[in-house]
MARBASE-600692 format. One record per residue (C-alpha): z, x, y; residue number from 1; residue in three letters. Coordinates in steps of 0.25 Angstrom, whole numbers. Layout:
N
[[Z X Y] NUM "ALA"];
...
END
This chain:
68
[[8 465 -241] 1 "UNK"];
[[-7 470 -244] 2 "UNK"];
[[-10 456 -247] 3 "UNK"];
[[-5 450 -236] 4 "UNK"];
[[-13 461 -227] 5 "UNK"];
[[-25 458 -235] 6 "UNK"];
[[-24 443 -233] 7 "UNK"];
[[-20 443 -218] 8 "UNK"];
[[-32 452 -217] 9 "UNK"];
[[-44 443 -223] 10 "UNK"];
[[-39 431 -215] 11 "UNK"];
[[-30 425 -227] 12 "UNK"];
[[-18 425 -217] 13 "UNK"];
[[-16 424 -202] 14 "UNK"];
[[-20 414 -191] 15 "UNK"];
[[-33 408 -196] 16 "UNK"];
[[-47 411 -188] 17 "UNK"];
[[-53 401 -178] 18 "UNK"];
[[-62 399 -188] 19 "UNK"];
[[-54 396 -200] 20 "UNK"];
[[-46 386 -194] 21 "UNK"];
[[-59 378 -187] 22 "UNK"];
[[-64 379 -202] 23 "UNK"];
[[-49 376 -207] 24 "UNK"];
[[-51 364 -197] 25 "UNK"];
[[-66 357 -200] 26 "UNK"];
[[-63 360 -214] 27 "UNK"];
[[-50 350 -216] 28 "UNK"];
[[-56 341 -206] 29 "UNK"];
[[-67 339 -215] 30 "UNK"];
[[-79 345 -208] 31 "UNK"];
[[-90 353 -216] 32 "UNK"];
[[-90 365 -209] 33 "UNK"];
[[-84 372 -195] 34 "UNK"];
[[-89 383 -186] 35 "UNK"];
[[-85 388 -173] 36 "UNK"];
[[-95 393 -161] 37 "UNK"];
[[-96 409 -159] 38 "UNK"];
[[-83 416 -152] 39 "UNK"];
[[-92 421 -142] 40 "UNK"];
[[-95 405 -137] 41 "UNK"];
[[-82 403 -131] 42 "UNK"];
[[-79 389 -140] 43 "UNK"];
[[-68 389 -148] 44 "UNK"];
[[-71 377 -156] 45 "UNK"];
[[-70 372 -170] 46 "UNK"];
[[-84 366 -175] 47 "UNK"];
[[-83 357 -188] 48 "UNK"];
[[-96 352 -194] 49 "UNK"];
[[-101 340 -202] 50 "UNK"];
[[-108 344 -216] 51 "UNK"];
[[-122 345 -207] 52 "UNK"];
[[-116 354 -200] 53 "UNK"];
[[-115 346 -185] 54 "UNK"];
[[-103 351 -178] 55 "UNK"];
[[-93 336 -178] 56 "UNK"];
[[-80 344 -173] 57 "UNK"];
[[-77 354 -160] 58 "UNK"];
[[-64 357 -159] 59 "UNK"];
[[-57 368 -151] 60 "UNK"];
[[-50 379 -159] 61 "UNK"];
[[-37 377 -153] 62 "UNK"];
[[-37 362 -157] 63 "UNK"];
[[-39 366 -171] 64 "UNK"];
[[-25 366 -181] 65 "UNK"];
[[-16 379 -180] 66 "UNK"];
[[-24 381 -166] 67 "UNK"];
[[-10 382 -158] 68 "UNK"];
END
């Protein structure tokens, strides 16, 4: 049970973050990198980059896997 605690605690286990799943996301779909803009903005996107760091892909949170 103290494992379970520990784990659930770190982040091991539970809904992912809104930032682990757009990483999750540009990671499989083969981008180099991904990054979201600051809370405060009021975007809730998903940024992929290319290896020179240009953003290729915007998606909306919600349209990412396991949004719904």
């Amino acid at each position: 049970m103290v494992v379970i605690l520990h784990q659930y605690r770190v982040g091991n286990l539970g809904p992912k973050s809104d930032g682990e799943r757009c990483s999750d996301y540009c990671r499989e779909q083969g981008y180099a990198a991904s990054g979201m803009p600051s809370r405060d903005s009021g975007d809730r996107s998903c940024l992929c980059y290319d290896g020179k760091g240009r953003v290729v892909l915007k998606l909306p949170l919600d349209e990412l896997p396991g949004s719904h």
